[in-house]
PALO-802295 format. One record per residue (C-alpha): z, y, x. Coordinates in steps of 0.2 Angstrom, whole numbers, padded with zeros to 4 digits. Layout:
N
{rec {Z,Y,X}}
...
END
This chain:
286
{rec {0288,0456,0356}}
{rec {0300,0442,0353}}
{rec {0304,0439,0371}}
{rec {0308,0458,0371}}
{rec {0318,0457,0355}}
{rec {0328,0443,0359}}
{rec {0332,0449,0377}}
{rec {0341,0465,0367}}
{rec {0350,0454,0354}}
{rec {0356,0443,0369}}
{rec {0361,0459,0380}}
{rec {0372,0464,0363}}
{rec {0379,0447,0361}}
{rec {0385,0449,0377}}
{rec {0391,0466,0378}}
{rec {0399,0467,0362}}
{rec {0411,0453,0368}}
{rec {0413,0463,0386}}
{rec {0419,0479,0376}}
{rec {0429,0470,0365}}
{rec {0438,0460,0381}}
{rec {0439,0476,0390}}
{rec {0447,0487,0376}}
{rec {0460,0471,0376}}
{rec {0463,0473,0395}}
{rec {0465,0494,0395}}
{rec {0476,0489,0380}}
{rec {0488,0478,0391}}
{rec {0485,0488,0406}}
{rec {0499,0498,0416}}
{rec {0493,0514,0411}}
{rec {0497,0511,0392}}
{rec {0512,0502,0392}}
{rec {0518,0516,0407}}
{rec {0514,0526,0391}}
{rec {0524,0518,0378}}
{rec {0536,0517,0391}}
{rec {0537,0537,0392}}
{rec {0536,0538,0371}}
{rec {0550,0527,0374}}
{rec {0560,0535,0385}}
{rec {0558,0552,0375}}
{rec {0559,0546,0360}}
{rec {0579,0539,0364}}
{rec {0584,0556,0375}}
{rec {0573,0568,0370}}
{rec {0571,0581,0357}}
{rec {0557,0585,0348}}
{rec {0546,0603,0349}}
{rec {0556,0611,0340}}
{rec {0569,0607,0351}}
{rec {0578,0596,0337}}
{rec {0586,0577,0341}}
{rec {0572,0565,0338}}
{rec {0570,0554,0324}}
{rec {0574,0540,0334}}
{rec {0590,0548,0341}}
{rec {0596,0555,0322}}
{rec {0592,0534,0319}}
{rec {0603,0528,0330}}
{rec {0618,0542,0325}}
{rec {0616,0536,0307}}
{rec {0618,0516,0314}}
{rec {0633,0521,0322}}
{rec {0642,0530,0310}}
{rec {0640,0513,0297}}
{rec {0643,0502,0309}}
{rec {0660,0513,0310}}
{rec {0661,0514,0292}}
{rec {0659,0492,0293}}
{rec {0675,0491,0305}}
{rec {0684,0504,0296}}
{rec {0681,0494,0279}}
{rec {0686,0477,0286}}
{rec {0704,0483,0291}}
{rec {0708,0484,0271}}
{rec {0713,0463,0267}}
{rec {0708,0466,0250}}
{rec {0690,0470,0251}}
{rec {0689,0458,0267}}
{rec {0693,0443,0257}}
{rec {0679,0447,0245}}
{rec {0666,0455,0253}}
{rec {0670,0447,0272}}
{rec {0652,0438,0272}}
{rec {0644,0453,0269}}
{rec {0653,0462,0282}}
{rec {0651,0449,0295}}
{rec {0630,0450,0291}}
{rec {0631,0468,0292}}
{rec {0640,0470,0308}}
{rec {0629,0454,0314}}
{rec {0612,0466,0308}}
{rec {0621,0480,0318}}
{rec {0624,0473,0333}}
{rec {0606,0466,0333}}
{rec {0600,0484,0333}}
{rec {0612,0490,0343}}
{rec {0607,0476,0359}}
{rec {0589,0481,0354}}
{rec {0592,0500,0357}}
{rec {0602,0494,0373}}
{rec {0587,0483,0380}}
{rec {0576,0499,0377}}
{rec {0587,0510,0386}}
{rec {0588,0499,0400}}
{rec {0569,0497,0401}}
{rec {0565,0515,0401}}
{rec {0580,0520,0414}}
{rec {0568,0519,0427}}
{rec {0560,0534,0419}}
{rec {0576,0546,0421}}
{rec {0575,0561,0434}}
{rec {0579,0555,0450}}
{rec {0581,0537,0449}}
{rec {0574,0522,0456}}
{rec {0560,0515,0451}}
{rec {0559,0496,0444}}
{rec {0575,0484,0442}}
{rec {0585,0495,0452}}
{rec {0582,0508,0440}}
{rec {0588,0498,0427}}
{rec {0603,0491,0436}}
{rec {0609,0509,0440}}
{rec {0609,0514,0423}}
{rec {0615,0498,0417}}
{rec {0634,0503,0425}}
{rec {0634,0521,0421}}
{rec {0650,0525,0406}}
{rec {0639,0525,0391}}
{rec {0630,0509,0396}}
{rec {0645,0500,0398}}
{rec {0654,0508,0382}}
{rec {0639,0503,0373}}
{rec {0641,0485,0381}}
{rec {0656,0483,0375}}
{rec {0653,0491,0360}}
{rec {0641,0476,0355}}
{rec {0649,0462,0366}}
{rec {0662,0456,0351}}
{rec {0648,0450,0339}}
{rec {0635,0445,0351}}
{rec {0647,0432,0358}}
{rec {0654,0425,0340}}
{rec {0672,0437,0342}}
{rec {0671,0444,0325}}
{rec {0690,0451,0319}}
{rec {0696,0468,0311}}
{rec {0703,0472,0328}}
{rec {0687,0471,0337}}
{rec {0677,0481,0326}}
{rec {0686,0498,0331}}
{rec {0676,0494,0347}}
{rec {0663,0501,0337}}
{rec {0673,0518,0335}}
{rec {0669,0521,0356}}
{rec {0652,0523,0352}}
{rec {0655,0541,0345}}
{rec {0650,0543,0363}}
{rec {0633,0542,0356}}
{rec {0631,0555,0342}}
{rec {0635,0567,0356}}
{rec {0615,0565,0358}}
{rec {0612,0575,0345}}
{rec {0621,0589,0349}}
{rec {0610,0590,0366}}
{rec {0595,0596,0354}}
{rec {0591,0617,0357}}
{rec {0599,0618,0339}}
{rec {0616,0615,0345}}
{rec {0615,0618,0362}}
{rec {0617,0637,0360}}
{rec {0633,0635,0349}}
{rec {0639,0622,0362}}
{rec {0636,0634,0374}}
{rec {0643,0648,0364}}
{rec {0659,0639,0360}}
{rec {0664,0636,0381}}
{rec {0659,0650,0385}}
{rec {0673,0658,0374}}
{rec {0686,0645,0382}}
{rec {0682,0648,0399}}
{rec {0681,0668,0395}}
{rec {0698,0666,0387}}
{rec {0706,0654,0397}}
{rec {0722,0664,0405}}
{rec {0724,0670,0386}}
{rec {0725,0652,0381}}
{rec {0737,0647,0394}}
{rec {0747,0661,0390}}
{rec {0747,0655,0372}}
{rec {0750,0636,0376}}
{rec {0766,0641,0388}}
{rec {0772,0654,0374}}
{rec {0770,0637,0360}}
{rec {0781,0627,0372}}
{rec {0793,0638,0375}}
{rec {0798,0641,0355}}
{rec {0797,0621,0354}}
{rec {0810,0621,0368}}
{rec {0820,0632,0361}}
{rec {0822,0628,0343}}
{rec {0825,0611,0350}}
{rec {0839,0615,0358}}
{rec {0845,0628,0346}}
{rec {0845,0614,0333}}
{rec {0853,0602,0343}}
{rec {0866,0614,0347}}
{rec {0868,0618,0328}}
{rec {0866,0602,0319}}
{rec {0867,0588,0332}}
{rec {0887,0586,0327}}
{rec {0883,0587,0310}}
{rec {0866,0575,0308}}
{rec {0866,0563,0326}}
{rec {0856,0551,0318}}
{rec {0843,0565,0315}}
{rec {0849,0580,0328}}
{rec {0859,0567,0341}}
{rec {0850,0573,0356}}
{rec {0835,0584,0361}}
{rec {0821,0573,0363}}
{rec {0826,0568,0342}}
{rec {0824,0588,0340}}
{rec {0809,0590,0349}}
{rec {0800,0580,0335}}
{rec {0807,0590,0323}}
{rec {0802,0607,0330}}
{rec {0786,0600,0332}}
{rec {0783,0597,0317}}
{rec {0791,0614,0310}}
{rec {0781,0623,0323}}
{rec {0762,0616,0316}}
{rec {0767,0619,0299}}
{rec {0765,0602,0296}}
{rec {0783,0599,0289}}
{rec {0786,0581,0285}}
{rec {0802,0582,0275}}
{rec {0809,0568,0282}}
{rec {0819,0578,0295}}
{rec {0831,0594,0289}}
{rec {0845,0604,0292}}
{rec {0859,0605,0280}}
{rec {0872,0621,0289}}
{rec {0868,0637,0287}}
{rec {0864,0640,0306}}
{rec {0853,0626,0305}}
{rec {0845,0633,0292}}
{rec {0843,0649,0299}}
{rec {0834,0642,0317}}
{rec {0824,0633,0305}}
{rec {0817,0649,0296}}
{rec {0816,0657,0313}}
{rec {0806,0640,0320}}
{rec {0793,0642,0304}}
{rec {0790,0661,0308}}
{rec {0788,0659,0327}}
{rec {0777,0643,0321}}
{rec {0763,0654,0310}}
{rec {0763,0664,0327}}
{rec {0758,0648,0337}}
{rec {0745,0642,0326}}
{rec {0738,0662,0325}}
{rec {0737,0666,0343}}
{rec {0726,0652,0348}}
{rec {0712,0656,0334}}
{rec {0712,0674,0336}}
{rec {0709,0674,0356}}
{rec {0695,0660,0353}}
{rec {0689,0672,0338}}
{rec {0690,0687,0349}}
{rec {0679,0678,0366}}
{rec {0665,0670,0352}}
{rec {0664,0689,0347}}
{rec {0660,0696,0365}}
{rec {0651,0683,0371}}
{rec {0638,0687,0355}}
{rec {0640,0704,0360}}
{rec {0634,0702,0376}}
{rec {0620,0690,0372}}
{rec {0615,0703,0357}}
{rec {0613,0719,0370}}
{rec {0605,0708,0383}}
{rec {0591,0704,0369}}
{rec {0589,0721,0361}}
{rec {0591,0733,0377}}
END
């Protein structure tokens, strides 16, 4: 009875350990880490079910957009010389996460549609733009070359957020958006040659009228160009003026023709969003 009972607690002494070993080896086997890998390789280009950026791409947006905010705040002198440390260990922390999310992205590269499998994967995707901007992006502080200048590198990591707008809920605005340029396109150039032409004229109008009168202002054309430029957008600076009564009155003509350049544009990129939404409203209720 004992022989019995022993040789059944010895055969679980010894499976118990087995199993345990086993579920250690599936554990570190290729087939889990090749599914980590994928969860990876989702998780940093995918979207969700819903079709919305994942959480880990909405992460990685927010990081950049402080570490902008960092580089943006360390321009002012004032709050650099009492808050440098802090900036320094933010941008530091950053950059840390920032080479993380890069090693990641070059471990799951292989994963992407149509490329090489193993280190060559990783290599391709290592000199693709955004591999490099981020690179660069992170180079700066992982090398010790922390200055205000080089942390507007972080500003060509915009390049990332662009992520989230690959999500089903922006795609279809995206989409939306060109396909009332490219609808509108000859409309558009019409416009853009119409906006140059009143720059070009008013410029040499004005020069004509005040370039006597004002040559430190109106001397020569190019000096009139920024001022019709800037009459044309509305923008008026203030710093530029004419003081005839000719002048004055291209001026008035120059703003008019402006409100038309700033008008035209909107209202052809109005009028293509309206049939393009037309056309996709009729195609889904027939």
């Amino acid at each position: 009875m004992f022989g019995s009972r022993g040789g059944d607690l010895a055969k679980v002494m010894l499976v118990a350990p087995n199993d345990e070993l086993q579920q250690d080896k599936d554990w570190q086997s290729p087939v889990v880490v090749h599914t980590l890998r994928e969860k990876l390789f989702h998780s940093l280009n995918s979207t969700d079910e819903q079709g919305r950026a994942t959480n880990a791409v909405k992460a990685i947006g927010l990081m950049i957009v402080l570490s902008i905010g960092v580089a943006i705040i360390a321009t002012e002198p004032v709050i650099r010389s009492s808050l440098g440390d802090l900036l320094v260990k933010a941008d530091v922390a950053l950059s840390i996460i920032f080479l993380i999310e890069y090693v990641a992205r070059l471990w799951v590269a292989p994963l992407r549609d149509g490329a090489r499998r193993g280190i060559q994967g990783a290599l391709d995707y290592a000199i693709t733009p955004l591999a490099i901007l981020d690179l660069i992006a992170i180079a700066p502080t992982i090398f010790g070359l922390i200055s205000p200048e080089l942390y507007l590198l972080r500003i060509i990591r915009l390049t990332r957020i662009g992520r989230v707008g690959r999500s089903k809920r922006f795609r279809k605005s995206i989409k939306y958006f060109n396909q009332a340029l490219t609808a509108k396109k000859e409309e558009l150039q019409i416009s853009a040659i119409y906006s140059g032409v009143v720059i070009f004229i008013s410029s040499v109008l004005m020069f004509l009228v005040e370039g006597r009168v004002q040559e430190e202002q109106f001397g020569s054309i190019p000096r009139c160009l920024w001022w019709s430029v800037v009459t044309v957008t509305t923008v008026g600076y203030g710093d530029t003026y004419p003081i005839t009564a000719l002048g004055k009155l291209v001026a008035a003509l120059t703003a008019i023709c402006g409100i038309a350049v700033i008008a035209i544009p909107i209202g052809i990129i109005s009028a293509g969003f309206t049939e393009f939404l037309g056309s996709e409203i009729s195609r889904e209720d027939p």
